[in-house]
KOLTI-836321 format. One record per residue (C-alpha): x, y, z; residue in three letters. Coordinates in Angstrom, 3 decimals, always signed. Example, Ala and Ser with C-alpha at 12.3 -4.5 7.8 and 13.67 -1.06 7.14 Angstrom:
+----------+----------+----------+--------+
|        x |        y |        z | residu |
+----------+----------+----------+--------+
|  +12.300 |   -4.500 |   +7.800 |    ALA |
|  +13.670 |   -1.060 |   +7.140 |    SER |
+----------+----------+----------+--------+
! end
This chain:
+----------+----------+----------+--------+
|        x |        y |        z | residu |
+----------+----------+----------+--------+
|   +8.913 | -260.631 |  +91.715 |    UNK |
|  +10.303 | -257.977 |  +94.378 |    UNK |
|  +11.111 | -254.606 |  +93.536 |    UNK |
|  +14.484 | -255.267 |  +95.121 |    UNK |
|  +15.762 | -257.568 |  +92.780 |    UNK |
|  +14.998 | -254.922 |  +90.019 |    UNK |
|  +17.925 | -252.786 |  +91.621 |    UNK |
|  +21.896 | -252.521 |  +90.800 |    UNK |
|  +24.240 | -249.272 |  +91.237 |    UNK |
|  +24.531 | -246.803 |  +88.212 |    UNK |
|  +27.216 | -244.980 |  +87.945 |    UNK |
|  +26.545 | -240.730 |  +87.205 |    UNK |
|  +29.237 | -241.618 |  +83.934 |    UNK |
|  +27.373 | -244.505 |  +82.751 |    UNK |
|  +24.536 | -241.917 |  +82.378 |    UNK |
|  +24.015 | -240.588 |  +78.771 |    UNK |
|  +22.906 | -236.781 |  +78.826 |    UNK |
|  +23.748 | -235.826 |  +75.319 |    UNK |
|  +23.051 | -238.155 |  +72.251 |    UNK |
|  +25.496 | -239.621 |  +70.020 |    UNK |
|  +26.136 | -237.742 |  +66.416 |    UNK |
|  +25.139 | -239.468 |  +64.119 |    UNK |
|  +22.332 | -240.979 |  +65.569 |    UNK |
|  +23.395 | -244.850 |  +64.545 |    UNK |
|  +26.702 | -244.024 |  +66.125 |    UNK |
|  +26.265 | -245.879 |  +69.095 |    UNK |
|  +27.131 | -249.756 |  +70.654 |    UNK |
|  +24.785 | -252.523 |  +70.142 |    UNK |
|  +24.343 | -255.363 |  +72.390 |    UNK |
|  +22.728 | -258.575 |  +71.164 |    UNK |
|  +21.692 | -261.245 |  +73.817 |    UNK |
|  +20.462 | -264.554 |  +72.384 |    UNK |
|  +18.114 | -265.579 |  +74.853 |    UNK |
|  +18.565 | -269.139 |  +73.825 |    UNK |
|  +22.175 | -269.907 |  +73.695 |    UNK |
|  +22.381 | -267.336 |  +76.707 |    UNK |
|  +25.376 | -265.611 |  +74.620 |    UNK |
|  +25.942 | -261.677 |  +74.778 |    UNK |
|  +28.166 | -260.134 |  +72.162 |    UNK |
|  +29.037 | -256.470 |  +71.015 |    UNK |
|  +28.180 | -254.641 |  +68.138 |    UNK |
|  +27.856 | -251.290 |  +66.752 |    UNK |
|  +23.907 | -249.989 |  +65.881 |    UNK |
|  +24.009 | -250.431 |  +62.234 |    UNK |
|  +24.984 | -253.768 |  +62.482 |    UNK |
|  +21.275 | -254.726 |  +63.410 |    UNK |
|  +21.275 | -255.533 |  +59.797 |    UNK |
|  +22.740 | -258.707 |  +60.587 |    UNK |
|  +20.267 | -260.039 |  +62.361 |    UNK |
|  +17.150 | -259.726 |  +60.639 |    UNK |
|  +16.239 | -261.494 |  +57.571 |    UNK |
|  +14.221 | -260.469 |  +54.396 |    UNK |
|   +9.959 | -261.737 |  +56.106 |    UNK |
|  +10.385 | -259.988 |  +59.245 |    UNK |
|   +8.413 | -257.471 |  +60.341 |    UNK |
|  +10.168 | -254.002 |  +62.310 |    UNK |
|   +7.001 | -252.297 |  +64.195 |    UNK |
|   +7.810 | -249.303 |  +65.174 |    UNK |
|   +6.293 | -246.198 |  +67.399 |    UNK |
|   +5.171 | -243.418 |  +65.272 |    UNK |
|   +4.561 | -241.088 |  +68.134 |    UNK |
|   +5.909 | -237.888 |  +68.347 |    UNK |
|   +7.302 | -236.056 |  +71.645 |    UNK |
|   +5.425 | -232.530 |  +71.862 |    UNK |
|   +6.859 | -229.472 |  +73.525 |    UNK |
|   +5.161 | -230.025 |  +76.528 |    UNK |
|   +6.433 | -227.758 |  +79.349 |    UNK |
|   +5.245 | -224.376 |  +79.420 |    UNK |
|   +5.760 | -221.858 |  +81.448 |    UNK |
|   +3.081 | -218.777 |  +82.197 |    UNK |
|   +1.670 | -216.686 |  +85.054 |    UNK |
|   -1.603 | -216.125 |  +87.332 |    UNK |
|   -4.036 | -214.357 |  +86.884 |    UNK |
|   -3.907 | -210.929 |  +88.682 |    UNK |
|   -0.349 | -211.602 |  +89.740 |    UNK |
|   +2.883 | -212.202 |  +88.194 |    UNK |
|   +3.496 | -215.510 |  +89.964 |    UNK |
|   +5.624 | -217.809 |  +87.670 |    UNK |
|   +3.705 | -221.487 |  +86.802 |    UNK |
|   +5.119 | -224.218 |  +85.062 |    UNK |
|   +2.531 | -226.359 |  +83.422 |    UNK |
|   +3.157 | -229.594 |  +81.820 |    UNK |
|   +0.855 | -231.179 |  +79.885 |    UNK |
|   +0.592 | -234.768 |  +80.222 |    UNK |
|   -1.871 | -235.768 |  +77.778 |    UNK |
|   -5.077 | -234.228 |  +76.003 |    UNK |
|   -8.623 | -234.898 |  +77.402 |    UNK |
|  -11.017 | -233.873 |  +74.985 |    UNK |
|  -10.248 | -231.812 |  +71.813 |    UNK |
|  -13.238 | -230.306 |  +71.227 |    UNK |
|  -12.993 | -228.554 |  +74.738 |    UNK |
|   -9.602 | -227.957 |  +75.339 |    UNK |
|   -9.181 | -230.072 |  +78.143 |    UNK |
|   -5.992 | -231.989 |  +79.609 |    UNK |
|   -4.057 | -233.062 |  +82.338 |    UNK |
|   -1.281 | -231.837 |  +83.700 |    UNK |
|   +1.383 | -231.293 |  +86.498 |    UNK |
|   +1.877 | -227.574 |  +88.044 |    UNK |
|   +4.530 | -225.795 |  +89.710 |    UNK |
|   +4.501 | -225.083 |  +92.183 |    UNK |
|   +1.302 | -226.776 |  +92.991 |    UNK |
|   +0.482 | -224.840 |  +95.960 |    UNK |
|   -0.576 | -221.553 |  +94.226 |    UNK |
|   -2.701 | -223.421 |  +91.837 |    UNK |
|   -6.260 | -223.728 |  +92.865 |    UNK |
|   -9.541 | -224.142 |  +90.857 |    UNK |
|  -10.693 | -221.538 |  +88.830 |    UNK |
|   -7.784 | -219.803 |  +88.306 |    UNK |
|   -6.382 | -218.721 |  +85.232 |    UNK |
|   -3.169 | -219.067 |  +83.677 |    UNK |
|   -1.667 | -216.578 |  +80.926 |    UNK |
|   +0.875 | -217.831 |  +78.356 |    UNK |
|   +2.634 | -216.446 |  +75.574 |    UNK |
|   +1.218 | -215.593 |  +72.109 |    UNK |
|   -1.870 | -215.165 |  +74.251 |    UNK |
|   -3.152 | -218.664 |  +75.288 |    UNK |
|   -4.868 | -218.529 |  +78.258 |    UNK |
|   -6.015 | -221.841 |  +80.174 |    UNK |
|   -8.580 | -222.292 |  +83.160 |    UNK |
|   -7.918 | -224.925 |  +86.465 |    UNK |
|  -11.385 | -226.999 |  +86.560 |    UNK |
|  -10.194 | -229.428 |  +88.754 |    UNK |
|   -7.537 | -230.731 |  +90.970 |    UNK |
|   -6.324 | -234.422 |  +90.349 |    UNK |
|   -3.406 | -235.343 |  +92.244 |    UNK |
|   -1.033 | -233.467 |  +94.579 |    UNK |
|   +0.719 | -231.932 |  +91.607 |    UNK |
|   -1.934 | -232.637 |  +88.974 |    UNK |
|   -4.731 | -230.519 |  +87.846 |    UNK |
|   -7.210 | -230.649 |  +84.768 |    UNK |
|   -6.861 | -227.452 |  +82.957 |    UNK |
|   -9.363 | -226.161 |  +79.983 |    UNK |
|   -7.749 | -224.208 |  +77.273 |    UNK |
|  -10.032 | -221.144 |  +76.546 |    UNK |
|   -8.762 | -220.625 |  +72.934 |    UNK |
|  -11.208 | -222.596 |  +71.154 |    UNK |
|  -10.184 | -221.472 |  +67.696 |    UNK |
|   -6.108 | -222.617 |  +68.524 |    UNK |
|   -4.794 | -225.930 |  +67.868 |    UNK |
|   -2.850 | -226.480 |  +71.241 |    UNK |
|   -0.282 | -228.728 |  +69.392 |    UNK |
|   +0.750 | -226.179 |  +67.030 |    UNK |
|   +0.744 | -223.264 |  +69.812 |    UNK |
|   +3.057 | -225.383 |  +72.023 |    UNK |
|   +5.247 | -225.945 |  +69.646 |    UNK |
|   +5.735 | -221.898 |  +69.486 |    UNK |
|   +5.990 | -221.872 |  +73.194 |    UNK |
|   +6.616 | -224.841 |  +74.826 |    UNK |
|  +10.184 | -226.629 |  +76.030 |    UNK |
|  +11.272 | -230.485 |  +75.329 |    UNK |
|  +10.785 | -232.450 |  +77.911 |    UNK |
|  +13.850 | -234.165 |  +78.101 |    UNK |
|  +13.875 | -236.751 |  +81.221 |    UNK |
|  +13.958 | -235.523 |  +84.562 |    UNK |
|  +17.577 | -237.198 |  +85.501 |    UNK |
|  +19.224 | -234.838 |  +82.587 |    UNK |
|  +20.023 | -231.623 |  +84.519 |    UNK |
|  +19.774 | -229.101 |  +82.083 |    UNK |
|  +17.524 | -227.087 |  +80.123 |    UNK |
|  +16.141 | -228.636 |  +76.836 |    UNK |
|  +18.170 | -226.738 |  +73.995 |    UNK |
|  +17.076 | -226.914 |  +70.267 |    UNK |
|  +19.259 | -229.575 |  +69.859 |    UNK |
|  +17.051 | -231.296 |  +72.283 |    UNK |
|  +13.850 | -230.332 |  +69.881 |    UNK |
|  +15.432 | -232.588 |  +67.095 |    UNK |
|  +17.385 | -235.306 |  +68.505 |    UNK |
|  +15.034 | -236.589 |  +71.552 |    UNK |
|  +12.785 | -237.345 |  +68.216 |    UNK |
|  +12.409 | -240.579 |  +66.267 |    UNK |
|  +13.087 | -239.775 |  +62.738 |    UNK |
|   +9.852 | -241.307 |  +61.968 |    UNK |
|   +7.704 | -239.720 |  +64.596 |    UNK |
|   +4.475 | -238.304 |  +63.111 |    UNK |
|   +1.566 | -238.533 |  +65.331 |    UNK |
|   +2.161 | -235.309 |  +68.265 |    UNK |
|   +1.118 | -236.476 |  +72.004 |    UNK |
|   +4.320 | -238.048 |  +73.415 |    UNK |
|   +5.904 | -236.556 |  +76.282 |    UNK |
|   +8.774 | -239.135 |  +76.190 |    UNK |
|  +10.693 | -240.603 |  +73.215 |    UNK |
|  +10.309 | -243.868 |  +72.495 |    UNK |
|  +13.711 | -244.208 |  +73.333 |    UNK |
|  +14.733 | -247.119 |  +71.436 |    UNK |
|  +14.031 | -245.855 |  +68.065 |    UNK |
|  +16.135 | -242.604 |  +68.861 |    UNK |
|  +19.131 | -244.589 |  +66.882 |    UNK |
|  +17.653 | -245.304 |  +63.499 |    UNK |
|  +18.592 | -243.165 |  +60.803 |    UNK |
|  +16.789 | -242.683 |  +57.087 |    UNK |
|  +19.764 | -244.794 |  +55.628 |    UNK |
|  +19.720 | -247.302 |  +57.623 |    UNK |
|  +15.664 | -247.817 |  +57.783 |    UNK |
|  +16.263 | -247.813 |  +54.110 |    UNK |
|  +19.156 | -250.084 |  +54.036 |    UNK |
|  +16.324 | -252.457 |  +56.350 |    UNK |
|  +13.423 | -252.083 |  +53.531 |    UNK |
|  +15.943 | -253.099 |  +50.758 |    UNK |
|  +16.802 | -256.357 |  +52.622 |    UNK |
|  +12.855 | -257.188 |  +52.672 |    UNK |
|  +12.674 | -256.529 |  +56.244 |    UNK |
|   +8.882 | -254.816 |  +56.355 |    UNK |
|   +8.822 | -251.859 |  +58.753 |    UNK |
|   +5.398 | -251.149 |  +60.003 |    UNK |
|   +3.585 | -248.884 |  +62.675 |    UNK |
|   +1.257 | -248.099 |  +65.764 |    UNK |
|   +1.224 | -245.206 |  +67.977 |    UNK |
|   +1.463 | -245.278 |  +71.424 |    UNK |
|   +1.760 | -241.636 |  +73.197 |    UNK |
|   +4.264 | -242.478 |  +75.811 |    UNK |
|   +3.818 | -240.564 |  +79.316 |    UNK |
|   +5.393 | -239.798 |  +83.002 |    UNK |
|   +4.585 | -243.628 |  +84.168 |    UNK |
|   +8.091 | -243.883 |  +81.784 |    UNK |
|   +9.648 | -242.072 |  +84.809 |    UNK |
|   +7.590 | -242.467 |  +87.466 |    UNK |
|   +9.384 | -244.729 |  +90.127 |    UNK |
|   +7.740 | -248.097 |  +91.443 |    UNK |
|   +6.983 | -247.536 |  +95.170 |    UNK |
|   +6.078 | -251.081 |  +96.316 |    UNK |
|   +7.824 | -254.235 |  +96.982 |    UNK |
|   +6.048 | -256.516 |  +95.233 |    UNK |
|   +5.780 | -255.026 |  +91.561 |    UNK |
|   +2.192 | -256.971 |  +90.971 |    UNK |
|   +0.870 | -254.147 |  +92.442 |    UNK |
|   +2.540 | -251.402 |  +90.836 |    UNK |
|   -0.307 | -249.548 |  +88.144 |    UNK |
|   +0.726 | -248.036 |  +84.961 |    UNK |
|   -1.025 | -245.050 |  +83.772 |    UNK |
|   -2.846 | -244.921 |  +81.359 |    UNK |
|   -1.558 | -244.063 |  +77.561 |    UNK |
|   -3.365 | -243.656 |  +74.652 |    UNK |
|   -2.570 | -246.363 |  +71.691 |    UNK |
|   -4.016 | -246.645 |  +68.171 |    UNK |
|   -3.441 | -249.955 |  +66.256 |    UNK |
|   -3.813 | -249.804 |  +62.319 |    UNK |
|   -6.051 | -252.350 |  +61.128 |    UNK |
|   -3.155 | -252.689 |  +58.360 |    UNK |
|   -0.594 | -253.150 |  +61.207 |    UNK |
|   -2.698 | -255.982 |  +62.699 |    UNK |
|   -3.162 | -257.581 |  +59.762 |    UNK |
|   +0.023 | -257.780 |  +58.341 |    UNK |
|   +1.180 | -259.169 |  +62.004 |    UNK |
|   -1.505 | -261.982 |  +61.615 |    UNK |
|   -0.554 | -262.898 |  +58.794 |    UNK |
|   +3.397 | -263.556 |  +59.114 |    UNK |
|   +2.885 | -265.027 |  +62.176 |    UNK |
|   +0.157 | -267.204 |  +61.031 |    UNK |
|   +2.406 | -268.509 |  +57.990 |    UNK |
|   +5.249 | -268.586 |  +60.633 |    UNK |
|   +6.990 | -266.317 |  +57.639 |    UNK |
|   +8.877 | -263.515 |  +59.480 |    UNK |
|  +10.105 | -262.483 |  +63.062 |    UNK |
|   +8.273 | -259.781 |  +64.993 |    UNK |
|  +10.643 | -257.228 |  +65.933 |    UNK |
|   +9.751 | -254.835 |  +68.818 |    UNK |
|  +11.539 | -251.443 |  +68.420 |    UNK |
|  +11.491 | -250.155 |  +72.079 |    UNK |
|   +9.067 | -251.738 |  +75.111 |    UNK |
|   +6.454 | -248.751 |  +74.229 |    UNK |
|   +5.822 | -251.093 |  +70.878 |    UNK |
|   +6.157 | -254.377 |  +72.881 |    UNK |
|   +3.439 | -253.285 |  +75.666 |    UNK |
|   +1.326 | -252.038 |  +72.678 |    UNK |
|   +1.343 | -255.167 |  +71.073 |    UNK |
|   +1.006 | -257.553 |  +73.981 |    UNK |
|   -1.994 | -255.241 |  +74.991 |    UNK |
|   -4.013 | -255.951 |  +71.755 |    UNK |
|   -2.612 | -259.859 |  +71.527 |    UNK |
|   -5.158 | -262.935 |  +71.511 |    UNK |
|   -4.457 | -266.003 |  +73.860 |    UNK |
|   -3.633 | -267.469 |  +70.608 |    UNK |
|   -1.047 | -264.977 |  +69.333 |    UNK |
|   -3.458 | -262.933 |  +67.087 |    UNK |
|   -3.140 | -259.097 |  +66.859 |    UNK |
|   -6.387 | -256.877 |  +67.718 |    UNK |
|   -6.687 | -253.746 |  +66.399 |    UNK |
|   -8.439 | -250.392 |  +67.785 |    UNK |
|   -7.817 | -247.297 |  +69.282 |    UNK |
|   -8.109 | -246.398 |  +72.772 |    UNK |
|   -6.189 | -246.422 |  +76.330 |    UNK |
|   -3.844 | -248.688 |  +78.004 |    UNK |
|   -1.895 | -249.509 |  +80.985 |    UNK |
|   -0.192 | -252.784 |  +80.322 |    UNK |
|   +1.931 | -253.301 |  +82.516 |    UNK |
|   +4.874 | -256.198 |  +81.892 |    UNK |
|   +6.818 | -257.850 |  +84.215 |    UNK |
|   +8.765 | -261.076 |  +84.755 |    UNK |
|   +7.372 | -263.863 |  +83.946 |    UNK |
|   +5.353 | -263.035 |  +81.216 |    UNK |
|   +4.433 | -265.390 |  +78.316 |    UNK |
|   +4.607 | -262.760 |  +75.335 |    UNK |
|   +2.016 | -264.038 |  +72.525 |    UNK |
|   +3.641 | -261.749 |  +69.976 |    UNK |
|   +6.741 | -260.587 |  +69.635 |    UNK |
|   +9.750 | -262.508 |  +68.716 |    UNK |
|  +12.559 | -260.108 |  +68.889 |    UNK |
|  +13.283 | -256.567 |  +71.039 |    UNK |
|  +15.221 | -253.375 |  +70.640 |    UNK |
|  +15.874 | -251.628 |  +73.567 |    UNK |
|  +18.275 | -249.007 |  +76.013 |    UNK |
|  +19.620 | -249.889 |  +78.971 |    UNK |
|  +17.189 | -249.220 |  +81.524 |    UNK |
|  +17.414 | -247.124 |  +84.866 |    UNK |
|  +17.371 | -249.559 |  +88.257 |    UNK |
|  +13.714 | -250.597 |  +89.463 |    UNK |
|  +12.393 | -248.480 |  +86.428 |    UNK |
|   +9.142 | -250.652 |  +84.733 |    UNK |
|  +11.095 | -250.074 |  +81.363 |    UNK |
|  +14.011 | -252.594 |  +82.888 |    UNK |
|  +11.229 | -254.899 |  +83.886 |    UNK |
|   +9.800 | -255.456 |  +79.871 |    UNK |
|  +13.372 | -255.713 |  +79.342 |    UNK |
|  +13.964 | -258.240 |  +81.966 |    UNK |
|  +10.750 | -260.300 |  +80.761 |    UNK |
|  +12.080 | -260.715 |  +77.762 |    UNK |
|  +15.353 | -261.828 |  +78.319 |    UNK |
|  +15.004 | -263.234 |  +81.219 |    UNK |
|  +15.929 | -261.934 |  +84.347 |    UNK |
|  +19.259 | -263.596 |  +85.367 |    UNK |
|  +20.161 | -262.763 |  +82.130 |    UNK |
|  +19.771 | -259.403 |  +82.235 |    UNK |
|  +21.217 | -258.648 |  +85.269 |    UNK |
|  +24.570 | -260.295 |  +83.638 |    UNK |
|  +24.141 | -258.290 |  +80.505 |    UNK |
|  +23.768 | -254.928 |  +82.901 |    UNK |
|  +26.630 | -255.917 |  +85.054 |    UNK |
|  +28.817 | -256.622 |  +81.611 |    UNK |
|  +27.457 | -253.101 |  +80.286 |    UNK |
|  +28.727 | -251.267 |  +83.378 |    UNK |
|  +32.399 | -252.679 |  +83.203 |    UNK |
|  +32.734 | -252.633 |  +78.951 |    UNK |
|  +31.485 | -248.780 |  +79.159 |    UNK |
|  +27.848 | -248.906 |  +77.425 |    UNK |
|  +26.278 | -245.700 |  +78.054 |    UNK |
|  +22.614 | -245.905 |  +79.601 |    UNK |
|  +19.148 | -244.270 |  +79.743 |    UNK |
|  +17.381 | -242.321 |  +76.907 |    UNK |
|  +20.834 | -240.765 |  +74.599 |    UNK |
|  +22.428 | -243.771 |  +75.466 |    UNK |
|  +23.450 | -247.311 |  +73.678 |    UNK |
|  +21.093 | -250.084 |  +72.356 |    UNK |
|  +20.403 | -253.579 |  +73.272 |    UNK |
|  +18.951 | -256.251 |  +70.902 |    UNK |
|  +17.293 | -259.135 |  +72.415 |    UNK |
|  +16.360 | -261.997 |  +70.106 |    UNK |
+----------+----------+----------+--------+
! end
């Protein structure tokens, strides 16, 4: 497919930039991909769709304080580093983005508060360097979390505030590495993921530490050739398993909760349907038309134009359809992007 046909006008209004309170408190729409009928709801009536044998997978991942700001070496020149995702550990080492990028050369040094100090070993893309953490006795998650800002998504034009901290946050999210929320999951509360579990819906989990390709804008026509980056992803064995089995017995449904969970699980999926487990990288990338081998149902936002998030979506659905339930979003007042409403596609 063409990038073009990926693209429709959104409004600044339509644009969510603070989250509903409570988090459930937001619209639901349900397409039936089938019967090609849309209909409103309201979050918590998810309920009504899913029946005691299916399985909920959701993303444990957890969105880390990830932009930091510090200074050169020998100068009081203002960087902001953002880390993107960690290298190795043991060393220290990750990638990131500076700014701006033009005072940041290899071998310098940058200073940041509580005294962490990092090292440029090498330059990766205009923007992006590798950078090697010299405080080998600190764990970098815990320091950042001292020190570092939320990286809410670039289109939100305001600081992150400690509001931000808590509510662009899954209330499930365990696993630190994220530097975007698996938006999708943003609207489930503790009562009503309870309220699921007591209807003998089984909720189970993966991690996959979502990252800028989330944002990052598709710059060619024909989306075939468009590359994801690559994202770390960890499978349980128990997930897989319990995902073989229901849909081996053909006992359950197998509910996506976001398109970070549906590209996991497509990514580890057999030709025959099966679920792999394993930890490691990934950059599947989905796209219409894509025969998914796994799952059955989808929870998602409404999706910025051209965006590779819209394109899982539109796989799904179907495009056509899609572009009917956007247009039908627009004009009933569903609000869009990260804080905004939620779409069920089953």
């Amino acid at each position: 497919m063409r990038l073009s046909e990926f693209r429709y006008t959104l409004p600044k209004t339509a644009i969510a930039t603070v989250p509903k309170e409570p988090r459930d408190k937001c619209k639901l729409m349900v397409l039936d991909r089938r019967q090609k009928t849309i209909q409103d709801a309201k979050f918590p009536d998810i309920t009504n769709y899913l029946k005691k044998g299916d399985v909920l997978v959701i993303n444990d991942t957890k969105v880390f304080p990830a932009r930091l700001y510090g200074h050169k070496e020998k100068t009081s020149a203002k960087i902001e580093v953002f880390l993107l995702r960690e290298l190795n550990k043991q060393v220290g080492l990750w990638d990131v983005l500076v700014e701006p990028a033009r005072k940041v050369r290899v071998g310098n040094k940058i200073y940041f508060p509580d005294d962490l100090v990092a090292e440029v070993v090498d330059n990766t893309t205009s923007r992006g360097r590798t950078i090697r953490f010299l405080n080998s006795d600190i764990d970098i998650f815990q320091a950042v979390e001292r020190i570092g800002l939320m990286p809410i998504p670039p289109y939100i034009k305001r600081e992150a505030d400690d509001k931000d901290k808590s509510r662009y946050q899954t209330v499930y999210a365990r696993v630190p590495g994220a530097v975007a929320a698996p938006a999708a999951g943003l609207h489930f509360t503790t009562e009503l993921l309870t309220k699921i579990k007591r209807m003998g819906v089984e909720i189970i989990s993966l991690t996959l530490h979502a990252g800028l390709s989330t944002f990052r804008p598709v710059e060619v026509e024909d989306i075939s050739k468009h590359k994801m980056d690559s994202e770390y992803l960890n499978l349980p064995y128990s997930t897989a398993q319990r995902i073989n089995e229901v849909k081996g017995a053909r006992s359950g449904k197998i509910y996506a909760v976001g398109t970070t969970v549906c590209r996991a699980l497509e990514a580890n999926a057999t030709v025959d349907g099966r679920i792999k487990f394993g930890e490691g990288w990934t950059d599947k990338f989905i796209f219409p038309p894509y025969d998914f081998k796994v799952v059955d149902g989808l929870i998602t936002n409404f999706h910025q134009p051209e965006s590779t998030l819209m394109m899982v979506a539109s796989a799904f659905a179907g495009h056509e359809f899609l572009i009917k339930a956007y247009k039908q979003a627009l004009k009933s007042g569903y609000r869009f992007l990260a804080y905004g409403d939620a779409m069920l596609i089953i």
